[in-house]
N, C-alpha and C positions, 0 to 999 in steps of 0.2 A: 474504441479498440475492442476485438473480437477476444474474450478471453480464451475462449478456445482453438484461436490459430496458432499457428506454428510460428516462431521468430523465424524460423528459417523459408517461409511462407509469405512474405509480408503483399499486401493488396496495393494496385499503384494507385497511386491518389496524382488528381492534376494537378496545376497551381491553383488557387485560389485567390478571387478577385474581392469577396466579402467576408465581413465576420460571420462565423458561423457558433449558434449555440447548442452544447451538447451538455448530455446531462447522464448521472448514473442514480439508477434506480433498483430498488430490492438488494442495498445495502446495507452496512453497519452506519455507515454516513454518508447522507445524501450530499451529493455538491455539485455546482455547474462549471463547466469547463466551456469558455471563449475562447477561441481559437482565432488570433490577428493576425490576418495576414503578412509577412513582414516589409513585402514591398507598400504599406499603405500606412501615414504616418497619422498617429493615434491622437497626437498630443495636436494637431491643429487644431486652430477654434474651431474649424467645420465643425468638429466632432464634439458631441456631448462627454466630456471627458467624467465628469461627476457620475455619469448612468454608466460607464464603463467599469471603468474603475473603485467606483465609490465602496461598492462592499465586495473587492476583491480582498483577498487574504495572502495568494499567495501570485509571482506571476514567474515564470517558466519561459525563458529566451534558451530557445535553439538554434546553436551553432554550427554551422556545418563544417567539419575540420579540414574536408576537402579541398572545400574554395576560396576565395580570397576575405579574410573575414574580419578586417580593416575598419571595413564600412561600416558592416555590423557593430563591433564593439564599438564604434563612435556611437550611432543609434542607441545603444544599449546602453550607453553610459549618460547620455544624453535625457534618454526615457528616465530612468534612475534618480537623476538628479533634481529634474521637471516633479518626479510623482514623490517623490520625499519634501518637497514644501508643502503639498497638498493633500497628499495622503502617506505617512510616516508609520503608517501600520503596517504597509504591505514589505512581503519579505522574497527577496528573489531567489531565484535560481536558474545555473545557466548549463544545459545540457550540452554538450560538447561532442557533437552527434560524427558518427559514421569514421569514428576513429579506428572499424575493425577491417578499413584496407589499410592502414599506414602500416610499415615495420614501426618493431619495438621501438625499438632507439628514437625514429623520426616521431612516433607517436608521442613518446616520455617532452622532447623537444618541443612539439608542436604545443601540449596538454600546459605545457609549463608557461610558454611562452603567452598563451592567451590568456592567463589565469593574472601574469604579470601585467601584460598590458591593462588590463581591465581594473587590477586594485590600483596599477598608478594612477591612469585618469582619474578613478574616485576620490583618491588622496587627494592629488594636485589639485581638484575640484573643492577641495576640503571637508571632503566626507570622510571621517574617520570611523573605522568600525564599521563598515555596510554589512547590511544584512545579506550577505549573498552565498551561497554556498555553487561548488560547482561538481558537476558527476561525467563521467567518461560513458556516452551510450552507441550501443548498435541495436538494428532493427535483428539482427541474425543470432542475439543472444539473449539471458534475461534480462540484462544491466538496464533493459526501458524501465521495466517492472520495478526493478530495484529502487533506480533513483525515483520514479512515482512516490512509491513505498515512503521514503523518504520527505517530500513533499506533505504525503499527509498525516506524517508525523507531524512535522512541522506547526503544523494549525490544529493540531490536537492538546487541549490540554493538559489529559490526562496524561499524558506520555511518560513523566517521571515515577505518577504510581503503578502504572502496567509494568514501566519497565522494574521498577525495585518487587513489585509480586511477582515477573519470572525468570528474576535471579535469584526469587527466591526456595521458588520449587526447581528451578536448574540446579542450585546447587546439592538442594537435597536426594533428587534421581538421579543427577551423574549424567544431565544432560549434554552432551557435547553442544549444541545449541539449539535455543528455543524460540518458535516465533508463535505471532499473533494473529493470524491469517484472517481476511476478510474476503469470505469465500467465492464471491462474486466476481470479484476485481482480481483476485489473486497477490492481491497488495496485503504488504505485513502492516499492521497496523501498530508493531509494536514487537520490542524481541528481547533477550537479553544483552547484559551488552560487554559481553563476551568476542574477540572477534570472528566476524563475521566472513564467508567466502562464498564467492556464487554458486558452485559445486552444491554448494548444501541448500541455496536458494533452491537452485533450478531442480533436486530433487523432491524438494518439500512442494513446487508449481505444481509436479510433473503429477504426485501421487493427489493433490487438491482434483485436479482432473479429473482420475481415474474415479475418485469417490465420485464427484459430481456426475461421472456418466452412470456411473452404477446407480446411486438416486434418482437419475431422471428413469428407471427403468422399476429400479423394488422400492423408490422412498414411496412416502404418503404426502397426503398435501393438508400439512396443519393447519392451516388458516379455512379449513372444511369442518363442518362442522360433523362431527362422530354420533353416527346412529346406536343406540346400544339397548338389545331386546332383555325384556325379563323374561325368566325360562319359565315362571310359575303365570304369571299373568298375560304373557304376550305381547304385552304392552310395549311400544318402541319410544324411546326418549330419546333427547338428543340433547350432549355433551359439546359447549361448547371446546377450544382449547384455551389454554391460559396465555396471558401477555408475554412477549419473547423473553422477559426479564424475571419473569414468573414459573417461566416454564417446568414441565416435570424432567428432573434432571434425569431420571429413571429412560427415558424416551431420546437421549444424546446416542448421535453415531458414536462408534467407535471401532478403532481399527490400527491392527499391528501388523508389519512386517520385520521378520527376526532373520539374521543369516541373507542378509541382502549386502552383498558384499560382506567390507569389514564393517559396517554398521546396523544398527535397527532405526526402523520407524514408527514412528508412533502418534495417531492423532487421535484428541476426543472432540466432538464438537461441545459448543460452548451453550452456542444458541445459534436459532438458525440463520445467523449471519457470519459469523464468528466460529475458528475452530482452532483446536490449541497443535502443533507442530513441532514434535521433539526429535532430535534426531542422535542416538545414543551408540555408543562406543564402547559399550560392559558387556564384558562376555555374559555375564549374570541377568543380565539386562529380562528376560523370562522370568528365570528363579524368583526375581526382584518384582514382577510384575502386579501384584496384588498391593503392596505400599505403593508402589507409584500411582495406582489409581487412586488409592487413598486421597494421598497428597495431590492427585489433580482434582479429585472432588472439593479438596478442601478450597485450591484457587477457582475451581468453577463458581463456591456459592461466596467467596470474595469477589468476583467479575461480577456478577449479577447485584451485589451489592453498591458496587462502584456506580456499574452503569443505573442502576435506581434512584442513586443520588445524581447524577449526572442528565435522567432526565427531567428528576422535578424541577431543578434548576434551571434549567430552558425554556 
C-alpha cells in the first residue's frame, strides 16, 4: 500500500492466483504481510500449513459486503476453527470491505447480519470467546488505515503503557485527541482512549503527509554520517548520529497549526519513526504552548525509555 495515494485514487489490482509476500520496511515495526488468495484453500495437506502459518500473529479475512458472502463466512469459520487446534495464538480480524456503496440502513443490516452469522457458527462450533474483532472498510476513505491501525495494536505489547502515557499527557494539554503515529505507514500505533472519529484520523493522515513531503525536500539524512570542521585547526571530523532511541531530542521536528478551523494541530516527532499527533480544541491552546511542550518532552524521554527497554528485551 502506497502511503502516499489518495483513498480516493485506489490502483486496480487483478485476481491473484498465488501467495504473495510483502513486507514494510524503514519502520517502527518491521512485519510481513501474506497475502492468500481467497479462491485457494490454505488449510489442504498440499500446503505447508506450519510454514504459513506458524509464526503468524495476526490474520485479516476480507469481506466483500457486496457480494454473496455465505461462502466466505463458511471458509472463514472453517479456517478459524482448523487453525485454533494448531495454532491458538493467532487472533483474527474480519474487514468487512466496500461497505461505502450500500445506504445506511442496508449497510447497519448488512454489517449486523454478518458479524452474527459468523459468531454463531463459532459458538455452535463451540468456540467461545473467539478472538475476532470486525471493522467496516472502503478503499475511498481512511477507515483501511484505521482498522490496519488496529491490527497492529493488536500484536503489540506495549499498547496499555503507550496508551495510559497519552492519556496521560491528554489530559494534562487539553487534548481533544491524541495518537501515536508511525510515520511511514501512517498507522497509529497507539492513541488515547478517548473516543475516537475518522474526521480527526483523516486529518492527522493528511498533515503526517504534508510533513513528510516537506522532509523529503529540507529534512537531513541522520543515518549520514555529520562532517564537522574546526575553525582554529581546519581539521574535519566526523560525528557519527546517535541510536534512534538515543537520539538528541534537541534535533525533533516539530510543528503547529493554530486557527485551522475550530481546532489546532500539533505534532512533535518522537524519533525517526514515530511522531506524536495532538489535535486540540482550547482557544488558549498558543498561550498554553510552552507547558505543553514541556509536558511533551516529558513523554518523549518516557517513549524512549519504554522503547530501550523493549528493545533489550528482544
Amino acid at each position: 500500500m502506497d502511503s502516499q495515494m489518495a483513498p480516493t485514487n485506489p490502483a486496480p489490482v487483478g485476481a491473484k492466483q498465488r501467495l504473495l509476500f510483502m513486507g514494510q520496511k524503514s519502520s517502527f515495526r518491521n512485519f510481513q504481510i501474506w497475502d492468500l488468495p481467497g479462491q485457494l484453500d490454505f488449510l489442504d495437506p498440499s500446503f505447508d500449513t506450519d510454514g504459513i502459518y506458524g509464526n503468524a500473529g495476526a490474520m485479516v479475512w476480507v469481506l466483500d459486503a457486496q457480494d454473496e458472502y455465505l461462502d466466505s463466512i463458511a471458509r472463514l469459520t472453517d479456517t478459524i476453527l482448523n487453525l485454533q487446534q494448531s495454532h491458538p495464538e493467532i487472533k483474527y480480524t474480519v474487514f468487512i470491505h466496500k461497505v461505502d456503496s450500500l445506504t445506511n440502513d442496508y449497510r447497519e443490516d448488512t454489517v449486523r447480519d454478518i458479524i452474527q452469522r459468523i459468531m454463531d457458527d463459532l459458538n455452535d462450533a463451540g468456540l467461545e470467546n473467539p478472538p475476532i474483532n470486525f471493522y467496516s472498510t472502503s478503499v475511498y476513505d481512511e477507515s483501511i488505515y484505521e482498522a490496519l491501525s488496529k491490527v497492529v495494536q493488536m500484536l503489540n505489547p506495549q499498547l496499555p503503557t503507550f496508551e495510559n502515557m497519552l492519556n496521560t499527557i491528554s489530559s494534562s494539554c487539553k487534548f481533544q485527541k491524541l495518537y501515536l503515529f508511525d510515520v511511514m505507514t501512517k498507522l497509529y500505533i497507539a492513541s488515547d482512549t478517548s473516543p475516537a472519529d475518522q474526521p480527526s484520523y483523516a486529518v492527522c493522515a493528511d498533515f503526517i503527509d504534508t510533513i513528510v513531503d516537506l522532509s523529503q525536500i529540507y529534512g537531513w539524512n541522520r543515518d549520514r554520517a555529520k562532517a564537522q570542521k574546526d575553525d582554529q585547526t581546519g581539521e574535519v571530523s566526523t560525528v557519527e548520529d546517535p541510536p534512534p532511541d538515543k537520539a538528541d531530542t534537541d534535533e525533533s521536528c516539530e510543528s503547529c497549526i493554530s486557527g485551522a478551523g475550530p481546532f489546532s494541530i500539533y505534532l512533535k516527532e518522537m524519533n525517526k519513526h514515530l511522531a506524536l499527533i495532538g489535535i486540540s480544541k482550547e482557544e488558549r491552546f498558543m498561550q498554553e504552548k510552552p507547558t505543553i511542550e514541556y509536558n511533551v518532552q516529558l513523554f518523549q524521554d518516557s517513549l524512549a525509555q519504554v522503547l530501550a527497554v523493549t528493545s533489550g528485551q528482544n
